[in-house]
N, C-alpha and C positions, 0 to 999 in steps of 0.2 A: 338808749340804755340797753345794756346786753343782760346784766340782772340786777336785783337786788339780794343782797344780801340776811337768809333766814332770820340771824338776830337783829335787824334793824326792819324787819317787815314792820310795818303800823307804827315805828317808831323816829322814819328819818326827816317829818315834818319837827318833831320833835327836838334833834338834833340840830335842826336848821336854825330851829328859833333860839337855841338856849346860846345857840354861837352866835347870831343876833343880838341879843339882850346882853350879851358878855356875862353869862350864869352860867357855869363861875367863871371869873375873870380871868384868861385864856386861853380859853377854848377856844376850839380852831375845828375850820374841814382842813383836812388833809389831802392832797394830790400824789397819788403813790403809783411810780411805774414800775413793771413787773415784767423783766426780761424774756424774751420769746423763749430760749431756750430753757429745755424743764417745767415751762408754765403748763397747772394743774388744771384740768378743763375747767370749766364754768361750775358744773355740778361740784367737784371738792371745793374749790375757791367760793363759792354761795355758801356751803354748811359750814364755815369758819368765823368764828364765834371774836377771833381776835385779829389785828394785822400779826401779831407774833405766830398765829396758828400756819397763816398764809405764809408765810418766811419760813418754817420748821420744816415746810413740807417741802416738794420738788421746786414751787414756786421760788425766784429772785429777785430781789428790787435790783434794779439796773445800777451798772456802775461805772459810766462814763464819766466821763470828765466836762461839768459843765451843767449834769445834774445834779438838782436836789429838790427835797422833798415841797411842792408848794403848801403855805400851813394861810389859810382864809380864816381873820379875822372878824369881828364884830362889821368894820368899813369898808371891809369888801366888799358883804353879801347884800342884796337889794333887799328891799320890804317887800314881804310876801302877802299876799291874801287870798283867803279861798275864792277859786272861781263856782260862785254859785252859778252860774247859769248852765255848766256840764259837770258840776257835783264832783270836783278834784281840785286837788293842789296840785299846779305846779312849780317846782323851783330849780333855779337856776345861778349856776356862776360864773363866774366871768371867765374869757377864756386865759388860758394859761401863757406863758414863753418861755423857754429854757434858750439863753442863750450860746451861742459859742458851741454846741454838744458836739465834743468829738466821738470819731469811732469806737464801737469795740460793743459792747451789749446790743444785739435787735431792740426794740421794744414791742411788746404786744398788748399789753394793759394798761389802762390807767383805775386803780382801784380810787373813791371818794371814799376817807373814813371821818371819823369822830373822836378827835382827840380832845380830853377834859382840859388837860391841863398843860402848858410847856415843858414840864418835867415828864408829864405822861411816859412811861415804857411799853414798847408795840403792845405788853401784857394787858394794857389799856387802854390802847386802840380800837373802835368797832370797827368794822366796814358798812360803810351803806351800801355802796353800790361798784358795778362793776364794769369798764367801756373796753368797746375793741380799739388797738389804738395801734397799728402796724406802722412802726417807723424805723428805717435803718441812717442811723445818725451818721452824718457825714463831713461834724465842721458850722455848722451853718445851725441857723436860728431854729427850734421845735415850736411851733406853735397849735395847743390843742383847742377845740371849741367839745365841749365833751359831749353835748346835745342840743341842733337850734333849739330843742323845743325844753331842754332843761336835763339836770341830770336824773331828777326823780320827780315821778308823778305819784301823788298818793291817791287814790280815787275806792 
């Protein structure tokens, strides 16, 4: 994990779970790539408060052909439990694939957010977190693993 994001500090165990438990019924993590070009270093993209904020700014969601947005559901995500014996959560998601991705955006990010609802607008998107993810699409299948060891550790 490259960061987390300020409004989701202390809160993405949180997020994990309510998307678990389906509270409220469809919520979702969201898998958000974030085109190389114009992308806002770590430090702006971490103090944004919304996905809409991260969009307003230099930052781009990519827009290839063959991408789109992964939304993880309730049966996606695995049962979590705290690992007491090193005093943290960690958790994790399955890896991703974007098939067919033709050319045209680099990618450099995959932002994890927290979308309530399926209607949700980015206005209501958090971000939890934020991964390095350098790929120039060429036609052929993207396959992300966002962290062996998970996307976020709460400790």
């Amino acid at each position: 994990m490259d960061f987390i994001c300020n409004i989701a500090k202390g809160r993405g165990v949180e997020f994990y779970h309510r998307v678990k438990q389906s509270d409220p019924t469809g919520s979702a993590l969201l898998v958000v790539a974030l085109a190389a070009t114009g992308l806002a270093g770590d430090g702006v993209l971490q103090d944004a408060d919304t996905l809409a904020a991260i969009l307003s700014g230099s930052s781009n969601e990519v827009t290839n052909d063959g991408y789109a947005r992964k939304a993880l559901v309730a049966a996606d995500l695995a049962a979590w439990a705290p690992d007491d014996a090193n005093d943290r959560v960690d958790l994790d998601i399955p890896d991703q694939t974007w098939n067919n991705v033709l050319a045209g955006d680099g990618w450099a990010k995959l932002m994890v957010c927290y979308r309530p609802a399926p209607a949700s607008p980015d206005s209501d998107v958090v971000p939890i977190s934020g991964h390095d993810f350098l790929v120039t699409p060429d036609g052929t299948h993207i396959v992300a693993q966002i962290d062996a060891a998970g996307f976020l550790r709460a400790a």
